[in-house]
Each structure stands twice: as structure tokens, then as C-alpha cells.
Residue frames as a rotation matrix with the C-alpha (Angstrom) as fourth column:
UNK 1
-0.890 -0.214 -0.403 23.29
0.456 -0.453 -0.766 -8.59
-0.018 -0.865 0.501 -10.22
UNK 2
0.060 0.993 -0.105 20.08
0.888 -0.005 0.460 -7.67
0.456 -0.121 -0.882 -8.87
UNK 3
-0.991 -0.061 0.117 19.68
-0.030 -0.760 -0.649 -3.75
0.128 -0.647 0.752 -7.56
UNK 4
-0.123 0.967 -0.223 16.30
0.789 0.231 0.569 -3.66
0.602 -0.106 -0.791 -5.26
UNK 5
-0.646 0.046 0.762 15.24
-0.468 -0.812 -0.348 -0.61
0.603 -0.582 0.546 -3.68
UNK 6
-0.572 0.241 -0.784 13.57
0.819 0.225 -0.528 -1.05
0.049 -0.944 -0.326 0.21
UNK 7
-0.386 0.154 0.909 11.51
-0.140 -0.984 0.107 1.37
0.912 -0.086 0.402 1.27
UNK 8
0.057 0.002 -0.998 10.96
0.411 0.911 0.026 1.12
0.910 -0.411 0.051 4.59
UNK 9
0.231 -0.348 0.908 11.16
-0.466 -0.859 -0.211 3.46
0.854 -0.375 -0.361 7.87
UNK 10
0.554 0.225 0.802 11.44
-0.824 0.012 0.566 0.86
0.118 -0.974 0.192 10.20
UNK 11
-0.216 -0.969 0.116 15.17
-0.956 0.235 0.175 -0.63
-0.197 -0.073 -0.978 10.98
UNK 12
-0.450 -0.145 0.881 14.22
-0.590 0.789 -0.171 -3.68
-0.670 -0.597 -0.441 12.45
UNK 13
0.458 0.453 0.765 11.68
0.553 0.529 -0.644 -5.29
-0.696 0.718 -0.008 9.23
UNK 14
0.668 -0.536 -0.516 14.42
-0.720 -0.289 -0.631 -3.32
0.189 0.793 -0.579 6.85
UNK 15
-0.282 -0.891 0.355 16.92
-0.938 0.333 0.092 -5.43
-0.200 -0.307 -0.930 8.29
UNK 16
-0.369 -0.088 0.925 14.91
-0.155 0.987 0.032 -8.61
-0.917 -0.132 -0.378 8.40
UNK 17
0.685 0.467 0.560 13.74
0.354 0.458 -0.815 -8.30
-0.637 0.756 0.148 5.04
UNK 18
0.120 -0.888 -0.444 17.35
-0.980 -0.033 -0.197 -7.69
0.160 0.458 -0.874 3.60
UNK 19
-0.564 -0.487 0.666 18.01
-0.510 0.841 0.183 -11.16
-0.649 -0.236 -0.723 5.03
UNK 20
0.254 0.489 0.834 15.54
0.240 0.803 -0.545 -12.71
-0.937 0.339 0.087 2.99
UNK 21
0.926 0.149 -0.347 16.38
-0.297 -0.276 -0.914 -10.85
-0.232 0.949 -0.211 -0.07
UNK 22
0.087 -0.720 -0.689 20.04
-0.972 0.092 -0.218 -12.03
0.220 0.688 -0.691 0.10
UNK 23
-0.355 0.053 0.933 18.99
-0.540 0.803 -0.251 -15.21
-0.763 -0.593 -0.257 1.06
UNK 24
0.747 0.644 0.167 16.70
0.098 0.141 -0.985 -15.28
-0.658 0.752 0.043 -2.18
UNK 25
0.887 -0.460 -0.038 19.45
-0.181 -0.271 -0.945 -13.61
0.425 0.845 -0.324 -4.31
UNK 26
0.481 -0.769 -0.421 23.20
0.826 0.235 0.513 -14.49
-0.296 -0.594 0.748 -4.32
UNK 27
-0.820 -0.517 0.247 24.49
0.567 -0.670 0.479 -11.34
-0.082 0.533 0.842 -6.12
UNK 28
0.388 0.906 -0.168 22.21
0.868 -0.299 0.396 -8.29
0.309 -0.299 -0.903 -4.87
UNK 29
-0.925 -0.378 0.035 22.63
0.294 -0.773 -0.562 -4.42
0.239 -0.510 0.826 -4.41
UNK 30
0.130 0.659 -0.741 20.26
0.974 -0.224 -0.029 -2.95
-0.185 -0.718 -0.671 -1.73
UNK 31
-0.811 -0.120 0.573 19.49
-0.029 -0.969 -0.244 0.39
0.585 -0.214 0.782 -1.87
UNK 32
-0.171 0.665 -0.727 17.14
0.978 0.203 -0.045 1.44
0.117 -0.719 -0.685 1.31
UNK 33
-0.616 0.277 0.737 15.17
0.069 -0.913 0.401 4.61
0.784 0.298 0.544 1.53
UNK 34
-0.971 0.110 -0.212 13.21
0.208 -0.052 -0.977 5.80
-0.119 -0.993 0.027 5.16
UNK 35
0.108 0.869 -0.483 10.86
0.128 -0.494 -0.860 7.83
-0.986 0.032 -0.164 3.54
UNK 36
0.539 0.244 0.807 9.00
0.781 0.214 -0.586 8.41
-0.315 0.946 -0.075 -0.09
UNK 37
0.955 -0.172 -0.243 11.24
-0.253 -0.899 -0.358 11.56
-0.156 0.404 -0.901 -1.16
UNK 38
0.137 -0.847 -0.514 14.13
-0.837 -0.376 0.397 9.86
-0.529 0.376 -0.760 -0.87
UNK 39
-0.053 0.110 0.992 12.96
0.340 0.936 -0.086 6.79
-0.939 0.333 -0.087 -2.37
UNK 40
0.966 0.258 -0.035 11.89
0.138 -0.622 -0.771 8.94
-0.220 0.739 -0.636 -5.38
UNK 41
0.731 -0.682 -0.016 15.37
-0.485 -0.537 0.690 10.09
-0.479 -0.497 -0.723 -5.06
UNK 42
-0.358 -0.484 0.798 16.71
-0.056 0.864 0.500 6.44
-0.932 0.135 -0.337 -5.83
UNK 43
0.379 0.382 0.843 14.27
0.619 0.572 -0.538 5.27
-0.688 0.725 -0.020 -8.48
UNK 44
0.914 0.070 0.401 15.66
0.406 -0.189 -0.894 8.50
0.013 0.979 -0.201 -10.65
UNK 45
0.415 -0.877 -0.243 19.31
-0.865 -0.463 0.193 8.15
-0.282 0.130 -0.950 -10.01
UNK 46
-0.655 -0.161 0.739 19.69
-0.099 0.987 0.128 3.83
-0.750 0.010 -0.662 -9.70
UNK 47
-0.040 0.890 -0.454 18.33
-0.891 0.174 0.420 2.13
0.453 0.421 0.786 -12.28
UNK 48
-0.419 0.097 0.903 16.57
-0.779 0.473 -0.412 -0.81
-0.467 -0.876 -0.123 -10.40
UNK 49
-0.919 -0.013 -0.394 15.34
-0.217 0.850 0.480 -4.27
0.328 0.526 -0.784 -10.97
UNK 50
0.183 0.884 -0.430 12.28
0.588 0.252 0.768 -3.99
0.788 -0.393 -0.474 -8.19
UNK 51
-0.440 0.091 0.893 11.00
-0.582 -0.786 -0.206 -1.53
0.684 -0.611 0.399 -5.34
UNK 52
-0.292 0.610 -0.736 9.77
0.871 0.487 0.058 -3.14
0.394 -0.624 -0.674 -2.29
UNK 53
-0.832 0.072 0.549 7.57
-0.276 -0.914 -0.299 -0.09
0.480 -0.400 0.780 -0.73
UNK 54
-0.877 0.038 -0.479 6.10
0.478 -0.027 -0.878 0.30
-0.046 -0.999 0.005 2.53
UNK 55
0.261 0.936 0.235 2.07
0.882 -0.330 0.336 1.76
0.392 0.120 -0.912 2.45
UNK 56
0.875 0.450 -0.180 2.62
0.422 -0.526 0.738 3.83
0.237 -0.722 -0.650 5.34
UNK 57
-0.138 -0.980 0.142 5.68
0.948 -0.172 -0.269 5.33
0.288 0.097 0.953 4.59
UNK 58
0.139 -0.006 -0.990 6.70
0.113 -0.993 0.022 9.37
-0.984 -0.115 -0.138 6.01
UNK 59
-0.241 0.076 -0.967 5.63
-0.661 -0.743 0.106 11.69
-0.710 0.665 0.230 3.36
UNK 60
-0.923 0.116 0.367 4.16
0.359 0.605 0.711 9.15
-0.140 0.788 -0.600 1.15
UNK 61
-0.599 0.676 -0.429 1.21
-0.797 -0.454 0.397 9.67
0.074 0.580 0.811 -1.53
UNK 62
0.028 0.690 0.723 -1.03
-0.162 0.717 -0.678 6.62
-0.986 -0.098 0.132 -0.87
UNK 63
0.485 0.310 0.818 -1.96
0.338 0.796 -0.502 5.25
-0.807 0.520 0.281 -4.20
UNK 64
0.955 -0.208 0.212 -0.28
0.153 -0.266 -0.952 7.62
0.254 0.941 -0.222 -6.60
UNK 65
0.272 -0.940 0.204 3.33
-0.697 -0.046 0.716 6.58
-0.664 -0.337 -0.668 -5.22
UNK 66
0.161 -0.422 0.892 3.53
0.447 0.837 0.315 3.74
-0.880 0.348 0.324 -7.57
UNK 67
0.619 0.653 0.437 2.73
0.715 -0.239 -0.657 6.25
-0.324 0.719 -0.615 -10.03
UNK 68
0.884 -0.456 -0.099 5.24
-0.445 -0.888 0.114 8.56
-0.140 -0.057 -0.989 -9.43
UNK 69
0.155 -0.786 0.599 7.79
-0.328 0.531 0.782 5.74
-0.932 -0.318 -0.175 -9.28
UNK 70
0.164 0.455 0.875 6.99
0.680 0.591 -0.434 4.85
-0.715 0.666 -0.212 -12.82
UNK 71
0.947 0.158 -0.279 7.46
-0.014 -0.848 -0.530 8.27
-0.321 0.506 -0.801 -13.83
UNK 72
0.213 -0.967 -0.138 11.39
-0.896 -0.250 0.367 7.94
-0.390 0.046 -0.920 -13.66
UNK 73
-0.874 -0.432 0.224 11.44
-0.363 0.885 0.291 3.74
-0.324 0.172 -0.930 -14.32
UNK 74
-0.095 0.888 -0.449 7.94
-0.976 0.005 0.216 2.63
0.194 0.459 0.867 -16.52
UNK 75
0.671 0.531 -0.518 8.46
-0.385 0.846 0.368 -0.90
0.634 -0.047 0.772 -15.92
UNK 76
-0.814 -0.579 -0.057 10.21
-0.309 0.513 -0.801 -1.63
0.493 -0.634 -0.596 -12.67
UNK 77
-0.150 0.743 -0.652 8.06
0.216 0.669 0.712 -3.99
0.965 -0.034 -0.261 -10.24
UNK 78
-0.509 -0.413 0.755 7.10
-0.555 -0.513 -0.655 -2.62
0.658 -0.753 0.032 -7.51
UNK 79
-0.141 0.467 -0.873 5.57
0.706 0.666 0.242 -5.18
0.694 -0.582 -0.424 -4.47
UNK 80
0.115 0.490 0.864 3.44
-0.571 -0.679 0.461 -3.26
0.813 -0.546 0.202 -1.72
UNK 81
-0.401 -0.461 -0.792 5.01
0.706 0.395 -0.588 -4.59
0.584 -0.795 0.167 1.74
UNK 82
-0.173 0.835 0.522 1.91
-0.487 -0.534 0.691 -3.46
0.856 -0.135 0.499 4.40
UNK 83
-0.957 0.130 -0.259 1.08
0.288 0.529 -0.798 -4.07
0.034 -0.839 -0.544 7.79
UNK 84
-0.463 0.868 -0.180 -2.46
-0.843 -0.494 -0.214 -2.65
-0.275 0.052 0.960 6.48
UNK 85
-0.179 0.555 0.812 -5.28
-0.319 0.748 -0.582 -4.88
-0.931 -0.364 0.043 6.08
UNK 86
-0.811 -0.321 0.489 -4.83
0.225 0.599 0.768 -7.17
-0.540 0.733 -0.414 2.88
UNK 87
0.083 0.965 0.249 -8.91
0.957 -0.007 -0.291 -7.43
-0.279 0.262 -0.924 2.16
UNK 88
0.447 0.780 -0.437 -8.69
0.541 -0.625 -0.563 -3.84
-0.712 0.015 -0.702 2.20
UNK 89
0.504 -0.186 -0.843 -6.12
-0.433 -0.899 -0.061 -2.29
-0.747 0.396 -0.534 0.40
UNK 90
-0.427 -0.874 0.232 -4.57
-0.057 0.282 0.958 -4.72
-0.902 0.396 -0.170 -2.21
UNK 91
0.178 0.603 0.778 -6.82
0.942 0.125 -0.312 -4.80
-0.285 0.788 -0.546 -4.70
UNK 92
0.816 0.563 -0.135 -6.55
0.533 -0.821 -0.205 -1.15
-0.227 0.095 -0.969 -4.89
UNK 93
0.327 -0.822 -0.466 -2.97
-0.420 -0.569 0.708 -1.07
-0.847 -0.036 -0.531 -5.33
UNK 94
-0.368 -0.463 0.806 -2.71
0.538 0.601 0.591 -3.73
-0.758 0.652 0.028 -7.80
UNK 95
0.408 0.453 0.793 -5.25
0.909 -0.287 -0.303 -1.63
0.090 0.844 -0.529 -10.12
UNK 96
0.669 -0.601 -0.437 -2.67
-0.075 -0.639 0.765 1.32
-0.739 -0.479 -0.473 -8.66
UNK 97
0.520 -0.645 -0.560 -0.23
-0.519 0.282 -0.807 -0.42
0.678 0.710 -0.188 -10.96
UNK 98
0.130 -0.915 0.381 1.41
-0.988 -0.087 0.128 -2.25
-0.084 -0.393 -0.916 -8.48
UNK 99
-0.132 0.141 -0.981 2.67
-0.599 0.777 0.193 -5.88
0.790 0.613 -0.019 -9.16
UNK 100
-0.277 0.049 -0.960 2.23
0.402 0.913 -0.069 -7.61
0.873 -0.404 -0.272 -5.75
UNK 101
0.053 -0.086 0.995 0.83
-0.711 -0.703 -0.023 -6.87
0.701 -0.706 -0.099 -2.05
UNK 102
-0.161 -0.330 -0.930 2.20
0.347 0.863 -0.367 -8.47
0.924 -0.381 -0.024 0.35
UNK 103
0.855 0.514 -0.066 1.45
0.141 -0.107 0.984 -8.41
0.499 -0.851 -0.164 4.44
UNK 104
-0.048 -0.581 0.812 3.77
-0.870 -0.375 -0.320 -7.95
0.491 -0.722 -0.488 7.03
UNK 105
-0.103 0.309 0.946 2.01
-0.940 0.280 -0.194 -10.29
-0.325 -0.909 0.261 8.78
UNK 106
0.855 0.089 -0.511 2.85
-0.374 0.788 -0.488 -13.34
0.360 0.609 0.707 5.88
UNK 107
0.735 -0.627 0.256 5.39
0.441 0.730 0.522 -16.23
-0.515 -0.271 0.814 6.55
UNK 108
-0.190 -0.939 -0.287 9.14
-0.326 -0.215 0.921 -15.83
-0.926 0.268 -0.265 5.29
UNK 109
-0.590 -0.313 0.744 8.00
0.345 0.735 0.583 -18.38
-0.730 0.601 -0.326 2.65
UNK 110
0.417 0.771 0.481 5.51
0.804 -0.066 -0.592 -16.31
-0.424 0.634 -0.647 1.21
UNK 111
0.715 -0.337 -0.612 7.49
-0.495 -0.863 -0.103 -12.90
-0.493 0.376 -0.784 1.03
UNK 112
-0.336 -0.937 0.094 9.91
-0.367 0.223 0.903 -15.28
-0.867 0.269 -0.419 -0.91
UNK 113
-0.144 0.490 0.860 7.65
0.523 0.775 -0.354 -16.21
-0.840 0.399 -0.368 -3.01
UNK 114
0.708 0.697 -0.114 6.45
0.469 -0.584 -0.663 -13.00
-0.529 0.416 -0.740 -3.86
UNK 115
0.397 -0.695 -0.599 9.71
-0.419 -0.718 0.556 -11.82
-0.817 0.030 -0.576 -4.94
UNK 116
-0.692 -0.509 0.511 10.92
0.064 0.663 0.746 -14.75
-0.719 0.549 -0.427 -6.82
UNK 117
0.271 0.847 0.457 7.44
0.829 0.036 -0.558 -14.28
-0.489 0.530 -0.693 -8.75
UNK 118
0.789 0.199 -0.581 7.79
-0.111 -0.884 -0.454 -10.76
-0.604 0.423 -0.675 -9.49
UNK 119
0.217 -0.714 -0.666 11.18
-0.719 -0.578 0.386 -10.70
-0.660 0.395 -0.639 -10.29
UNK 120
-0.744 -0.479 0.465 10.50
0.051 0.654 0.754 -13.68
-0.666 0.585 -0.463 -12.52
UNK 121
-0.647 0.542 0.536 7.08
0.704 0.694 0.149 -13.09
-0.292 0.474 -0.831 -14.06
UNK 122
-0.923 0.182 0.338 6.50
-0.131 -0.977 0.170 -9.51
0.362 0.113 0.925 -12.75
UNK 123
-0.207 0.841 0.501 3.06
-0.532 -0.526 0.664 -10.81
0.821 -0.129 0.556 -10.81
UNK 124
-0.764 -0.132 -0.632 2.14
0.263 0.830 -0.491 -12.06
0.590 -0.541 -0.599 -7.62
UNK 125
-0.238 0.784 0.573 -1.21
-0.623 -0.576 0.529 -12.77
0.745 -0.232 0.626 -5.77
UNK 126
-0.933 -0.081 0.352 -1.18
-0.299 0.719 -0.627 -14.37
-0.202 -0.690 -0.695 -2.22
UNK 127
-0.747 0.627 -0.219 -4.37
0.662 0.677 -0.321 -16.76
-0.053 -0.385 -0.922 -1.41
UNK 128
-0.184 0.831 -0.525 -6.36
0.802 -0.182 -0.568 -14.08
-0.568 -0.526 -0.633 -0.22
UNK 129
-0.303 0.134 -0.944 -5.99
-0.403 -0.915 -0.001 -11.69
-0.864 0.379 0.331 -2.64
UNK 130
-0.976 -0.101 -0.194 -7.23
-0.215 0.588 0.780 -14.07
0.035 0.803 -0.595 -4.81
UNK 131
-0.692 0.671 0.266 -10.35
0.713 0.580 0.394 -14.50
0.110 0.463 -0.880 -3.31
UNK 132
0.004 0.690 -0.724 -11.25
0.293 -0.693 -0.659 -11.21
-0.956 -0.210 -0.205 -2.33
UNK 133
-0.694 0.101 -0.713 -10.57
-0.718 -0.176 0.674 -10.66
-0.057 0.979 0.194 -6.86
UNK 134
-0.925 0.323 -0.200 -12.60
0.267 0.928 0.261 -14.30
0.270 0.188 -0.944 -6.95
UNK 135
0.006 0.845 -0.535 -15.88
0.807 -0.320 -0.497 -12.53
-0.591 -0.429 -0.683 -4.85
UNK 136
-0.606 0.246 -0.757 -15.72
-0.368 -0.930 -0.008 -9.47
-0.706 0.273 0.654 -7.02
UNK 137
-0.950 -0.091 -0.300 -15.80
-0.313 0.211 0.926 -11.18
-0.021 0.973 -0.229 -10.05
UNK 138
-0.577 0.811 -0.099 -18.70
0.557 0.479 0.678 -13.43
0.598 0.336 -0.728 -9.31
UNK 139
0.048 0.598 0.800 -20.76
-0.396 -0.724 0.565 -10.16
0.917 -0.344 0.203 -7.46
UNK 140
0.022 0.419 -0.908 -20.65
0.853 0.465 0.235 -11.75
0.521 -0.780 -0.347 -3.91
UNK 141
0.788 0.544 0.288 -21.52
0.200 -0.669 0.716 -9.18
0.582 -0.507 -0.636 -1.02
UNK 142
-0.179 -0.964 0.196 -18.34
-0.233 -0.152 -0.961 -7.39
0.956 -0.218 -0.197 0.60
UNK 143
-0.661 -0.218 -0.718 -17.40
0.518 0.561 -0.646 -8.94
0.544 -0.799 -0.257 4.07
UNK 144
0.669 0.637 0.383 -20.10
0.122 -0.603 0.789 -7.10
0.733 -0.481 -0.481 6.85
UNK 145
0.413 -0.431 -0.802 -17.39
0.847 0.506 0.163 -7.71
0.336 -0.747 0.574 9.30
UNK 146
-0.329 -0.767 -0.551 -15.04
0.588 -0.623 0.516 -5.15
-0.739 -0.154 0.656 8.52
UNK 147
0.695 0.607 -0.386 -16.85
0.219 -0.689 -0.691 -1.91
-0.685 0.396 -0.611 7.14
UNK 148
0.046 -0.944 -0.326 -13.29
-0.040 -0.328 0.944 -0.54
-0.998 -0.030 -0.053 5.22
UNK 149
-0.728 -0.574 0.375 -13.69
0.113 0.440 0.891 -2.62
-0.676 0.691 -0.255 2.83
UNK 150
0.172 0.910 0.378 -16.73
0.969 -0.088 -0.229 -1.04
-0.176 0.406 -0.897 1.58
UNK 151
-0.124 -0.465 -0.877 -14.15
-0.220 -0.849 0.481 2.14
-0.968 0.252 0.003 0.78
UNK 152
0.924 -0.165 0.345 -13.49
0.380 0.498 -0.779 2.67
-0.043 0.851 0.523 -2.65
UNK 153
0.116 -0.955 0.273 -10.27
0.992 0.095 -0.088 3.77
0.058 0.281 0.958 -3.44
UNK 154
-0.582 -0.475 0.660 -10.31
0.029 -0.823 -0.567 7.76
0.813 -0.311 0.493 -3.10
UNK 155
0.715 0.657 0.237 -12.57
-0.234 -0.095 0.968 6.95
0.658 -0.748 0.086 0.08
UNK 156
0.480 -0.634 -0.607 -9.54
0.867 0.451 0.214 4.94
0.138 -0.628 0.766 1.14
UNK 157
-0.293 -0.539 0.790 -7.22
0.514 -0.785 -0.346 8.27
0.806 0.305 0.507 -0.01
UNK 158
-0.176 0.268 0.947 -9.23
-0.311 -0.928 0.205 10.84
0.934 -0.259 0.246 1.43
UNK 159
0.873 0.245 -0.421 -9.58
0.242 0.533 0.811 8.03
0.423 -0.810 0.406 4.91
UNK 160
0.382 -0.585 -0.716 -6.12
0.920 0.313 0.236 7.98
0.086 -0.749 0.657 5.47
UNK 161
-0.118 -0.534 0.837 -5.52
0.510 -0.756 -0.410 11.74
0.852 0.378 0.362 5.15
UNK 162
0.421 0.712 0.563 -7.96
-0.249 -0.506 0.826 12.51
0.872 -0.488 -0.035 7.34
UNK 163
0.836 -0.314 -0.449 -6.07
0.543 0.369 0.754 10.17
-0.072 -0.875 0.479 10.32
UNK 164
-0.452 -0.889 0.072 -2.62
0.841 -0.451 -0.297 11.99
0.297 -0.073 0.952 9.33
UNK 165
-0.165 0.175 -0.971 -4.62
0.639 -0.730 -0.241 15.57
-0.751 -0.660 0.008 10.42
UNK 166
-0.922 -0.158 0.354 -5.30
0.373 -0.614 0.696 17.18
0.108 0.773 0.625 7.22
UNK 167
-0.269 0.905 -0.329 -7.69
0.168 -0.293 -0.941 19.39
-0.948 -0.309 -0.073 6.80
UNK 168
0.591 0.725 0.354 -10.27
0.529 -0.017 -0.848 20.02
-0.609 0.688 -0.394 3.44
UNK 169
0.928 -0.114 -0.354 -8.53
-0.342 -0.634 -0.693 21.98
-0.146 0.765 -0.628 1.89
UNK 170
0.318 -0.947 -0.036 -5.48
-0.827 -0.296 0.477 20.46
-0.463 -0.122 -0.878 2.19
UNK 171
-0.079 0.485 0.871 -6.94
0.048 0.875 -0.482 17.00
-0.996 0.004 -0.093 0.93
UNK 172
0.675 0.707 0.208 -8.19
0.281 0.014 -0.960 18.67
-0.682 0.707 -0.189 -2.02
UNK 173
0.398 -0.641 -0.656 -4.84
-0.917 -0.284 -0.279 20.22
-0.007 0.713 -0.701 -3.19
UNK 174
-0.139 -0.684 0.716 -3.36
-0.722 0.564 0.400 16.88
-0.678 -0.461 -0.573 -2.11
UNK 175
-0.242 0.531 0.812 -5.75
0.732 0.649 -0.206 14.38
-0.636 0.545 -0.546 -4.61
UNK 176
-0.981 -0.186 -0.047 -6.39
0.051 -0.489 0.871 17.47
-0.185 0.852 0.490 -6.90
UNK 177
-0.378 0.854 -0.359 -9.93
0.890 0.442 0.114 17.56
0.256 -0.276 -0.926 -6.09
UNK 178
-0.136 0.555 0.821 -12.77
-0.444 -0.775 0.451 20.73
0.886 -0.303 0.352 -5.33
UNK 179
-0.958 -0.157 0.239 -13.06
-0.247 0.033 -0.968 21.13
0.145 -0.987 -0.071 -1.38
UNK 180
0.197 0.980 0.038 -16.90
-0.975 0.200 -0.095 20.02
-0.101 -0.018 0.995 -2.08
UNK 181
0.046 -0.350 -0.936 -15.55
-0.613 0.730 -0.303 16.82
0.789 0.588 -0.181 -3.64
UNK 182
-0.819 -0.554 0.149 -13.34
-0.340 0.259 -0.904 16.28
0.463 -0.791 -0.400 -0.20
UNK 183
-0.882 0.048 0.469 -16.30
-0.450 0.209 -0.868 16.70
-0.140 -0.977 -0.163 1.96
UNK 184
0.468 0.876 -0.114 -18.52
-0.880 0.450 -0.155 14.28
-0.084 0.173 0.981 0.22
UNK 185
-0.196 -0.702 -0.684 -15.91
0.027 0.694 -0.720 11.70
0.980 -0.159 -0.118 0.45
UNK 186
-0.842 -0.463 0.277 -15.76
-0.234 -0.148 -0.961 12.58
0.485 -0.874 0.017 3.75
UNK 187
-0.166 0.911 -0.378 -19.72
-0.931 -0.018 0.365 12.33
0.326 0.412 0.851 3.95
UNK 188
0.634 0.419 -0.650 -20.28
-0.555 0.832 -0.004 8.83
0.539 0.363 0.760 2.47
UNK 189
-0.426 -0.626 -0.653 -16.74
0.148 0.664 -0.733 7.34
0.892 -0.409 -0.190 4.83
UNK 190
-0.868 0.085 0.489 -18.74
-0.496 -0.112 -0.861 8.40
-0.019 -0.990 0.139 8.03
UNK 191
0.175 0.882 -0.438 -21.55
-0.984 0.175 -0.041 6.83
0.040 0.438 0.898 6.89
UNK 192
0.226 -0.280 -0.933 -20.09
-0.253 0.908 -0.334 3.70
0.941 0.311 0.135 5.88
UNK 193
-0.527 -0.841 -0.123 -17.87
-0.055 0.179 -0.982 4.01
0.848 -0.511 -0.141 9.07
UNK 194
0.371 0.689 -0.622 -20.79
0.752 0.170 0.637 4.62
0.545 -0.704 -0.455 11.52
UNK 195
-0.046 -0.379 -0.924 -19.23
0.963 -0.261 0.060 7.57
-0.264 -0.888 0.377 13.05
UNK 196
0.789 0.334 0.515 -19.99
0.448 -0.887 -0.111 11.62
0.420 0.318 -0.850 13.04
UNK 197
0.771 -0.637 0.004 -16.07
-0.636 -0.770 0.059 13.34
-0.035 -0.048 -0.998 13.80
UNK 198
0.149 -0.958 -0.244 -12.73
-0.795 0.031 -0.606 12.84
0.588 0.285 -0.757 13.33
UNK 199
-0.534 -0.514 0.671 -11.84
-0.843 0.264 -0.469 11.46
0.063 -0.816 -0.575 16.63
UNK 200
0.596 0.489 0.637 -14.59
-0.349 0.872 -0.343 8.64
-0.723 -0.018 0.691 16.21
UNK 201
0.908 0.016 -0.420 -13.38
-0.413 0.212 -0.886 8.01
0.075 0.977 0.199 12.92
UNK 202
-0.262 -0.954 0.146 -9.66
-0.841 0.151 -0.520 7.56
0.474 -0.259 -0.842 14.48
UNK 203
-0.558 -0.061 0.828 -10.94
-0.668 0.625 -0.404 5.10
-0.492 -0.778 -0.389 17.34
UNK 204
0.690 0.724 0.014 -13.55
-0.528 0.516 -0.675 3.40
-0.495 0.458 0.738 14.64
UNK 205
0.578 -0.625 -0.524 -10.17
-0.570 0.151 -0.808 2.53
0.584 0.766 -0.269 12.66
UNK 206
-0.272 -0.940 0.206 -8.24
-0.851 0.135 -0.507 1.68
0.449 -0.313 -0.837 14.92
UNK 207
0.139 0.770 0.622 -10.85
-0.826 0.437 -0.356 -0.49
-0.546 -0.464 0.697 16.33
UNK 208
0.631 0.713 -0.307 -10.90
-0.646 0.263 -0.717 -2.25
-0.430 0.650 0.626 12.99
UNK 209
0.469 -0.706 -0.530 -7.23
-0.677 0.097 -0.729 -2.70
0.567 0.701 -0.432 12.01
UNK 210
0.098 0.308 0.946 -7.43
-0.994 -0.020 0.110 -4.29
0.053 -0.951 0.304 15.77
UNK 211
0.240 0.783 0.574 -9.58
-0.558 0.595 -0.578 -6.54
-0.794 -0.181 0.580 14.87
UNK 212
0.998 0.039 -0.043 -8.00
-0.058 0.631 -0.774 -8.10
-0.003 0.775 0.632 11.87
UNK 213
-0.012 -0.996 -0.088 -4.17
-0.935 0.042 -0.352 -8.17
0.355 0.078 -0.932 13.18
């Protein structure tokens, strides 16, 4: 018996991605969670075999949710299940600790894959997250296409805070960070991004994530 925690806030791709898990497994307990408190909630009452979790979950921590999951279970697998742009954020979760990121926007046959991997080997990397690790490795120039991916990882952090409405200080207790810190992050992502306020910075994203669905 397999016990897999969902995390998920949205019925309709909870539901269809139960079907594939008991499709995959014949002997399976679900546990599903809306948001990252009560996922948290699960991981340190269930003990679990694997976490599917959602990026953009309510009240989630961006990268230091896998972390926090880990606190209560050290070696469950957890697979990152994202309707965020692959190129950009999987790399950053896998070195997150997480053991797989998977799209939204992949075939049935891959999110079966990825599961059957993890929950047999504990790793899984689709195609493309292969070569966007393959271009690091051998130094090639990040994509020009899609600026994002020229974040680094608390650029990404301190990016998506900023779209949820935080303000500097609220960033900085959030990532543990000096409110100078925040707004040199903040800095070097308008830069990158091409854009001087918030509200660009919202329509410059959205522009982008657009542009690669």
C-alpha cells in the first residue's frame, strides 16, 4: 500500500491526477491537501511514500516548502507538479531538494512516468530538464527569449513575492534577509526584466508565462 499526499488547490487536476495515480497503483491511500499548512499538517501526522506538490499553492513558501516537508519526513519524494515555466523553475527546485518537476502541461504518459520513477528510483528528469542541466554544464548562453530564466533562485523568491503584493519588509522577514538585501534583488529583477514598477513587472510576467504556455 502506497500513501501519496496531493497537494493541490484546484478540484478539477486533483481529481484528474488521482485517476492516474490509481491507475498507476492498484493499492493506494490519497491524502489531498488545498493549501501548504495543511499539507504540512499531513506530512507530520501520515507517514507517506511521496508528496505530489503544487508551486503555486495558497500560503506556500516557494523553494523552502520542500524543506519544510523534510523537516517532519527526511526522505519522502517529493515531485513538483507546475503549471510554471519548466526552463525556469525546475532546476531550482531539484537543487531545492526536490526529486522531480513535472508540468501541467505534460502528457498522461509522462506524469506516469514520473511517478513510477520516483517511487521506484526516487529521480526523475523530463527531456527538457535535461537539456536546460545539459546547457549549464557545457556553459551555453541562457535562452534570450524568455528573460526569467536569467533569475537566480532568490531573484525567482523575491519575483514571486513581489506579484503576491508584498511589500520590503515583508519579503525580508519572509526569506530572512536585511530590507537592503530585498531591494537589490528587487534592483537587478527589473533590470533583467526591462521594467521600472510593480505593475510593469506584473504585465512583463504575465506577458512571458503567455508566451511559453
Amino acid at each position: 500500500m502506497k500513501h501519496i499526499l496531493l497537494v493541490e488547490d484546484h478540484a478539477v487536476v486533483r481529481l484528474a491526477t488521482l485517476f492516474i495515480i490509481r491507475d498507476i497503483l492498484s493499492a493506494v491511500t490519497p491524502w489531498e491537501a488545498a493549501n501548504f499548512p495543511d499539507a504540512l499538517q499531513i506530512v507530520s501526522s501520515q507517514q507517506l511514500d511521496l508528496v505530489i506538490l503544487d508551486i503555486d499553492i495558497p500560503e506556500g513558501e516557494g523553494f523552502q516548502m520542500v524543506g519544510k516537508i523534510r523537516k517532519f519526513q527526511p526522505h519522502v519524494p517529493v515531485i513538483m507538479f507546475s503549471g510554471m515555466d519548466e526552463d525556469v523553475y525546475a532546476l531550482h527546485y531539484l537543487k531545492a531538494g526536490a526529486n522531480a518537476f513535472v508540468s501541467k502541461s505534460s502528457s498522461t504518459e509522462e506524469i506516469r512516468a514520473a511517478i513510477v520513477a520516483v517511487l521506484d528510483s526516487g529521480r526523475y528528469m523530463s527531456a527538457s530538464v535535461r537539456e536546460t542541466l545539459l546547457r549549464g554544464h557545457h556553459g551555453y548562453e541562457t535562452r534570450q527569449n524568455n528573460p526569467l530564466t536569467t533569475l537566480s533562485q532568490r531573484e525567482l523568491e523575491v519575483l514571486d513575492l513581489l506579484l503576491r503584493g508584498r511589500w520590503t519588509k515583508e519579503i525580508a522577514t519572509f526569506l530572512n534577509i536585511t530590507d537592503s538585501s530585498v531591494s537589490t534583488y528587487k534592483t537587478r529583477i527589473f533590470e533583467k526584466l526591462g521594467v521600472t514598477t510593480v505593475i510593469e513587472l506584473y504585465q512583463r510576467v504575465t506577458t512571458l508565462r503567455e508566451m511559453d504556455d
